[in-house]
C-alpha positions in Angstrom: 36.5 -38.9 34.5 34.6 -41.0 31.8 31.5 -40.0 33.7 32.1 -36.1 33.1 33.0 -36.6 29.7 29.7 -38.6 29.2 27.8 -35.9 30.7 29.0 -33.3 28.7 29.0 -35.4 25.7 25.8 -35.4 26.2 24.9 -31.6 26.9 26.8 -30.7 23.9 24.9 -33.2 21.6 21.2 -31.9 23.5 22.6 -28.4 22.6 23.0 -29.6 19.0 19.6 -31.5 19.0 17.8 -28.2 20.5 19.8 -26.1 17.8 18.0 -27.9 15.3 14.6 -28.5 16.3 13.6 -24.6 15.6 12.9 -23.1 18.6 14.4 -20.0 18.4 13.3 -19.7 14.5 9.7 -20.2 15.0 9.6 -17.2 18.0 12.4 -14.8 15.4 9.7 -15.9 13.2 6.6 -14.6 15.4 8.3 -11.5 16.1 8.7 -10.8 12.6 4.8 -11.3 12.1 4.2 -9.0 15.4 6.7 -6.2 13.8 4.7 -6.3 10.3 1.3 -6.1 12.3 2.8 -3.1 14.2 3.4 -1.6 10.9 -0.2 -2.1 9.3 -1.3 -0.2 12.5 1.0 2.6 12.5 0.2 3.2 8.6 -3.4 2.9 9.9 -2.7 5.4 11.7 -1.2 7.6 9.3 -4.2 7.5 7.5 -6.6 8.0 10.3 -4.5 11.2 11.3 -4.8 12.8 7.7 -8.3 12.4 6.9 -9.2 15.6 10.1 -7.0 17.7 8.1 -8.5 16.6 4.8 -12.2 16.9 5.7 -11.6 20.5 7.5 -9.8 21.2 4.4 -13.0 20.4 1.9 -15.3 21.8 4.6 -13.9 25.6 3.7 -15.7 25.0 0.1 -18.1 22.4 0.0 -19.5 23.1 3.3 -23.0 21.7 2.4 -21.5 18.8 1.5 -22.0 17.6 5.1 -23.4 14.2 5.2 -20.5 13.3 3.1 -17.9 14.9 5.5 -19.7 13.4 8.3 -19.6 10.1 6.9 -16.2 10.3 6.7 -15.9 11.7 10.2 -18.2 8.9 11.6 -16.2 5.6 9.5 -12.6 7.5 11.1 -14.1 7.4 14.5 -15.3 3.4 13.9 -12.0 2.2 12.2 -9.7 3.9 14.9 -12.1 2.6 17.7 -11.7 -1.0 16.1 -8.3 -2.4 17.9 -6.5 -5.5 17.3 -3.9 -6.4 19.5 -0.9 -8.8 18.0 -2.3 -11.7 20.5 -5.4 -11.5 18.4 -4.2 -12.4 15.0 -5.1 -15.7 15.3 -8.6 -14.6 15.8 -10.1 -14.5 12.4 -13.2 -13.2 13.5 -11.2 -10.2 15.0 -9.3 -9.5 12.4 -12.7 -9.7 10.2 -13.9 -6.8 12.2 -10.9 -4.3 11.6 -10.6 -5.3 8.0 -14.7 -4.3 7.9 -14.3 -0.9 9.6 -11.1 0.2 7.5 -13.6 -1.1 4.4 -16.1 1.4 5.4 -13.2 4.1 6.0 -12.5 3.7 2.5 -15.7 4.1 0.8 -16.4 6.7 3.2 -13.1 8.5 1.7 -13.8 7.6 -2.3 -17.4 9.4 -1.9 -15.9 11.9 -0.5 -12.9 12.5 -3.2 -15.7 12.3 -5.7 -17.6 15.5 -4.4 -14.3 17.1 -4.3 -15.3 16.4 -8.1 -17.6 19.2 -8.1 -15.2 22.1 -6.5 -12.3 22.7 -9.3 -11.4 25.6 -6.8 -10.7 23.1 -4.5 -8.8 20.6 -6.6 -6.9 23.6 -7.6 -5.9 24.2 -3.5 -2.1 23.6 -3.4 -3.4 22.5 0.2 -5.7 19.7 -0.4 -3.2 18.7 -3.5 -0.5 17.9 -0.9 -3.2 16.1 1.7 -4.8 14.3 -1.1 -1.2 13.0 -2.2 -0.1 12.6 1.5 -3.2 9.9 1.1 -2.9 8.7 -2.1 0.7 7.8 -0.6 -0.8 6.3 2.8 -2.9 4.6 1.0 -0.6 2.8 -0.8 1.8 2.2 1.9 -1.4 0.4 3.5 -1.2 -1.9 1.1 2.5 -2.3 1.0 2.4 -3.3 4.8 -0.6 -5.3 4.3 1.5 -7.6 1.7 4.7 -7.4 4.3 2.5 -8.9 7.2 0.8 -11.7 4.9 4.1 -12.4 4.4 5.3 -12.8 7.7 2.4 -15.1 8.6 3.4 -16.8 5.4 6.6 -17.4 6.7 5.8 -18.6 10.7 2.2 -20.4 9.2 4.6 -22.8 7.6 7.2 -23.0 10.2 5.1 -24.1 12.7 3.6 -26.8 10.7 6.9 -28.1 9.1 8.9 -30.8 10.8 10.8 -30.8 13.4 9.6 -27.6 14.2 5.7 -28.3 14.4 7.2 -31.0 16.7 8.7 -28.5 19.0 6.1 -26.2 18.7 3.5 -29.2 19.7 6.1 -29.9 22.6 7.2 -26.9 24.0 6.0 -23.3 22.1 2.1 -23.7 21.4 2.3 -20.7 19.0 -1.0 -20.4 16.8 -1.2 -19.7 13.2 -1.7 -16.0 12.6 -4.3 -15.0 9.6 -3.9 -13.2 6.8 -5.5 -10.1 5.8 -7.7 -10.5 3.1 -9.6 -8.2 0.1 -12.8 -7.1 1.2 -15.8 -8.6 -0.4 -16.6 -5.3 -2.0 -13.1 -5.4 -4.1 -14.1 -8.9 -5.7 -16.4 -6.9 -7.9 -15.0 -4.6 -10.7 -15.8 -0.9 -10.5 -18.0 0.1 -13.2 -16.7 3.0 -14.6 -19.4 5.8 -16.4 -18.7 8.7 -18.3 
């Protein structure tokens, strides 16, 4: 009898122990950083899915504006060939590469906004008003989920390196730190503006 009571004594106590050690926080934790990345993509998405509608749009009246459009058409096709699975967030190197092709995809999309400049018919086109607000609008919800997922690796960086949990992590989970998406070089620098 003392024997059983020992035992589960003791099962209820490693239950405790194990309760505490983080376990189960650390992975709620990863999941959280996988479900923020998912979200980057699918607004990375979005965006890749507007910008056909856009250029065919523009293309109606600034159709010799073509190495622009193509430029645009070309830095689509690189960003959305560019993938980054949730196992590689760890990789900085990876990550690197998608934050250079959606770079490009960007300054591919401000030259082309700026020959949109040159058509007030255009700006006028309750059409492209709607696209161009549809991507104003992705664009900032890029950046929204972009803030969301640094914080999520935020959150599971330091979990997994505070104690007990980087102790359990050492022992039993062997989750990696995930990176963070950072500013492209190009952003460092102030726009110059010129009137």
């Amino acid at each position: 009898m003392k024997r059983i009571t020992l035992v589960l004594i003791l099962i209820f106590s490693a239950a405790m122990a194990l309760g505490g050690c983080g376990y189960n926080t650390m992975q709620q934790q990863e999941e959280k950083v996988f479900k923020a990345w998912g979200d980057v993509e699918a607004t990375l998405q979005r965006r890749a899915d507007l910008i056909p509608n856009l250029v065919e749009t523009v293309k109606g009246y600034a159709s010799h504006e073509r190495e622009t459009l193509e430029a645009v058409i070309n830095a689509r096709s690189r960003a959305t060939s560019v993938k980054l699975s949730a196992e590689d967030l760890s990789d900085s190197a990876a990550l690197q590469r998608l934050q250079q092709s959606q770079g490009e995809l960007s300054s591919a999309l401000s030259r082309l906004l700026l020959v949109v400049e040159k058509y007030p018919d255009l700006k006028a086109n309750e059409n492209f008003k709607d696209l161009q607000n549809q991507l104003e609008g992705t664009e900032n919800r890029i950046n929204v989920a972009r803030q969301r997922y640094n914080e999520a690796a935020e959150t599971f960086n330091s979990s997994i390196r505070s104690f007990p949990n980087s102790l359990t992590n050492s022992v039993l989970l062997h989750l990696k730190r995930k990176e963070y998406i950072q500013a492209d070089e190009a952003a460092k620098a102030a726009p110059k503006v010129k009137f």
